[in-house]
Backbone as CSV, one residue per row, in Angstrom:
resi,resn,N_x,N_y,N_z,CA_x,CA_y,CA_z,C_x,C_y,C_z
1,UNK,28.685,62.639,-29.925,28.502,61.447,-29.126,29.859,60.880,-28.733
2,UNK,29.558,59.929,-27.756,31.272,59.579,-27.160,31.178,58.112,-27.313
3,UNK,31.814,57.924,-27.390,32.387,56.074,-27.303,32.980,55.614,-26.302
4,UNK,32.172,54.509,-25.805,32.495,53.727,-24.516,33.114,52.935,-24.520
5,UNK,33.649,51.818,-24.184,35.197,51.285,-24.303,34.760,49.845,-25.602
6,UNK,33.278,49.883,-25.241,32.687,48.768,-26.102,32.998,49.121,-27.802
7,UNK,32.576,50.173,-27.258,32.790,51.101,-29.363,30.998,51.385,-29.499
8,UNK,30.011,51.191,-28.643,28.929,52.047,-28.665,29.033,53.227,-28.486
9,UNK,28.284,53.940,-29.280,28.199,55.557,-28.904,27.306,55.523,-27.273
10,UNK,27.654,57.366,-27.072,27.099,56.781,-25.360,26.508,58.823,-26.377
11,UNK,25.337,59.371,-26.030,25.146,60.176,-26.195,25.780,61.505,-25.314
12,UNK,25.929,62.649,-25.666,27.299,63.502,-25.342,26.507,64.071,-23.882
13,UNK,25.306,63.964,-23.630,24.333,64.485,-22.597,24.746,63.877,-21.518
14,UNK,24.631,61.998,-22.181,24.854,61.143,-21.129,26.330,61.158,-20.490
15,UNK,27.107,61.301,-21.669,28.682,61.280,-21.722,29.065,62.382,-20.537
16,UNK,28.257,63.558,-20.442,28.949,64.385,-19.515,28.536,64.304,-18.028
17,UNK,26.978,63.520,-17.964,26.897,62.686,-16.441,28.156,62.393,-15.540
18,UNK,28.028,62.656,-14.435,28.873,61.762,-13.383,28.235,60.699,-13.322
19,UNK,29.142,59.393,-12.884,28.633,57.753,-12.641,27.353,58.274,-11.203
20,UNK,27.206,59.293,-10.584,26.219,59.180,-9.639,24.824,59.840,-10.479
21,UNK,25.299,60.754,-10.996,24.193,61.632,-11.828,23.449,60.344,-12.724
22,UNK,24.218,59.532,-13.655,24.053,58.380,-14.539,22.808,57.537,-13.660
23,UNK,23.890,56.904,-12.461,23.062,55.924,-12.183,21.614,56.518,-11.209
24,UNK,21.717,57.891,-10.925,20.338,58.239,-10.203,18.688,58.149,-11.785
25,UNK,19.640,58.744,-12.292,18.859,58.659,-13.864,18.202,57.301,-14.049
26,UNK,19.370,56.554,-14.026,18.966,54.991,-13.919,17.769,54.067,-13.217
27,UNK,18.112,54.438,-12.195,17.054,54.212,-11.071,15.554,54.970,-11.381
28,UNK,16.112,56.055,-11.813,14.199,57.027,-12.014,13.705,56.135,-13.418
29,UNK,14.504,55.972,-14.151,13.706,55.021,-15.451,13.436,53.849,-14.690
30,UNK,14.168,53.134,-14.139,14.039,51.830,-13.617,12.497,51.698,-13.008
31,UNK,12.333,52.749,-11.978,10.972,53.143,-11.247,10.008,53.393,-12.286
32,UNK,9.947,53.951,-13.246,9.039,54.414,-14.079,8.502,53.491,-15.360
33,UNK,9.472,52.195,-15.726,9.227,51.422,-16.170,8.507,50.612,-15.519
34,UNK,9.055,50.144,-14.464,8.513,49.089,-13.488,7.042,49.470,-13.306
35,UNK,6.569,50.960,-13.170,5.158,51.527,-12.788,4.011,50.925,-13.978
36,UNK,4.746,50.901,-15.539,4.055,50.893,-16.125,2.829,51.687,-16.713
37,UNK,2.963,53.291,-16.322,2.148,53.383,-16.779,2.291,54.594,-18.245
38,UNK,3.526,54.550,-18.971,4.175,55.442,-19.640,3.256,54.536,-21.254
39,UNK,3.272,55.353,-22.321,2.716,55.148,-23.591,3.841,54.167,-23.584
40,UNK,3.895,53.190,-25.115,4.775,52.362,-25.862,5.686,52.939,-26.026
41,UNK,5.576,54.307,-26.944,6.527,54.900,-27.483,7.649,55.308,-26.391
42,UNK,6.788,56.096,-24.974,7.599,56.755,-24.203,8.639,55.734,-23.623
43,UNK,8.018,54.924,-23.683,8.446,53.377,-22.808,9.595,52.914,-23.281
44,UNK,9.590,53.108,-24.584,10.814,52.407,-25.677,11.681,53.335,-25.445
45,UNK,11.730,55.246,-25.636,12.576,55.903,-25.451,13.188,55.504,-24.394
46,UNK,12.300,55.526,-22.689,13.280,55.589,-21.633,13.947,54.361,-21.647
47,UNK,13.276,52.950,-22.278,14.117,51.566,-22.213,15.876,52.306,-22.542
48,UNK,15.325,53.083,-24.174,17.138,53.169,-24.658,17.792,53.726,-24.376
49,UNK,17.194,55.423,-23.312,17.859,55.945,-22.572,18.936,55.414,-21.229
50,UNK,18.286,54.043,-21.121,18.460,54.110,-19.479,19.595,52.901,-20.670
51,UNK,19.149,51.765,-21.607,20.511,51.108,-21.923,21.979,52.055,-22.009
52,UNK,21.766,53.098,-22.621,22.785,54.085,-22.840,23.148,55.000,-20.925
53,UNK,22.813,55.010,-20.627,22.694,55.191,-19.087,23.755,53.998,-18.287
54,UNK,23.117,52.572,-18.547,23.932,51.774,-18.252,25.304,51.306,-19.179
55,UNK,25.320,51.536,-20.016,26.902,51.515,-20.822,27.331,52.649,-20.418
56,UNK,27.125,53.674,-19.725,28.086,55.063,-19.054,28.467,54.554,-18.154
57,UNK,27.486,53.960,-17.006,27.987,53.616,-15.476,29.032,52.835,-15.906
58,UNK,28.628,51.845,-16.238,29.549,50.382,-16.496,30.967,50.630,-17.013
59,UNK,31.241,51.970,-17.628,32.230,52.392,-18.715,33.317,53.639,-17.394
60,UNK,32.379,54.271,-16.753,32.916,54.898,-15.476,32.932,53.610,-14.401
61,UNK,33.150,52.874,-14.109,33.431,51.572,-13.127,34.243,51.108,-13.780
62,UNK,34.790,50.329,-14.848,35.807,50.064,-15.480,37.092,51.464,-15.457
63,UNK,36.979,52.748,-15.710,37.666,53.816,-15.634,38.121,53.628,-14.455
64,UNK,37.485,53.255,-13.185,37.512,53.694,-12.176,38.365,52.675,-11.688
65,UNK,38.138,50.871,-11.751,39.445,50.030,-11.553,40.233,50.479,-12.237
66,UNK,40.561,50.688,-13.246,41.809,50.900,-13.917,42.558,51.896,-12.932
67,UNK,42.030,53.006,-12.824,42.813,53.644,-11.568,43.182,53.054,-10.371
68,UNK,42.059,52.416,-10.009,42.405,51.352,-8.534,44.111,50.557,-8.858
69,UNK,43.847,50.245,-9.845,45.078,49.598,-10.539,46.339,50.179,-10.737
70,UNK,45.907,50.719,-11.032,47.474,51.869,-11.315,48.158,51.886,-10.194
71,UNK,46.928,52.216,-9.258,47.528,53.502,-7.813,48.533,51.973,-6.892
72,UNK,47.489,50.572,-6.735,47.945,49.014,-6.468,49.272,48.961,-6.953
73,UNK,49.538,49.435,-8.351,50.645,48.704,-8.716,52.417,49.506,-8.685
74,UNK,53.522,48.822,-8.326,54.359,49.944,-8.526,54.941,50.000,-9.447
75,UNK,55.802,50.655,-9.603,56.465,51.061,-10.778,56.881,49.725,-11.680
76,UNK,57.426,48.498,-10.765,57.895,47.292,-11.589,56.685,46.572,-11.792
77,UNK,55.782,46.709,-11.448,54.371,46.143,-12.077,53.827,45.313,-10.800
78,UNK,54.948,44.988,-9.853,54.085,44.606,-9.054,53.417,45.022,-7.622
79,UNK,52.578,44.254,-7.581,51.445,44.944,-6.156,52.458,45.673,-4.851
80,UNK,52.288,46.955,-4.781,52.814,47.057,-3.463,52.151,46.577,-2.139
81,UNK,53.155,47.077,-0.912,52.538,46.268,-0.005,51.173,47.369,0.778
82,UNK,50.382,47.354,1.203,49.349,48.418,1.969,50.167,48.617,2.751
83,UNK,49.123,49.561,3.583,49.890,50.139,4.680,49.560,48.719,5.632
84,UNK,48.298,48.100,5.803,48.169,46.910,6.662,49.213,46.034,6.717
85,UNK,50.173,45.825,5.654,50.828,45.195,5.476,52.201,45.809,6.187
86,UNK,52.654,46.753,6.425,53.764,47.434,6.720,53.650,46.740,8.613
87,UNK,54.456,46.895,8.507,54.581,46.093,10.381,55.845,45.757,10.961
């Protein structure tokens, strides 16, 4: 299992999802809950699947500013200018 920045385990299945693979997953529980017509039991699995589903996305979106960030910042830490900005 992998650990998400929270310190929850994220299961190693989920862990190897892409954030699109994750959140399509997401959406099919989302639909299938909402339908209502799954047993208790099944119901509870996909609830914890899809929580663990959403601590991946959320954990790849945070990954993903941090890069935004990096690439924003220069070497002395601060913001360079865009290209919009060049003129």
């Amino acid at each position: 299992m992998a650990d998400d920045v929270s310190g929850t385990e994220i299961p190693s299945d989920i862990a190897a999802l892409s954030f699109e693979d994750a959140l399509a997953q997401l959406e099919g529980i989302v639909r299938s809950l909402e339908g209502g017509d799954s047993a208790l039991d099944d119901a509870i699995a996909a609830y914890e699947r899809g929580a663990a589903l959403k601590r991946h996305c959320e954990s790849k979106l945070r990954q993903a500013q941090a890069r935004v960030d990096k690439i924003s910042l220069g070497a002395d830490g601060n913001p360079e200018a865009s290209p919009a900005d060049v003129g």
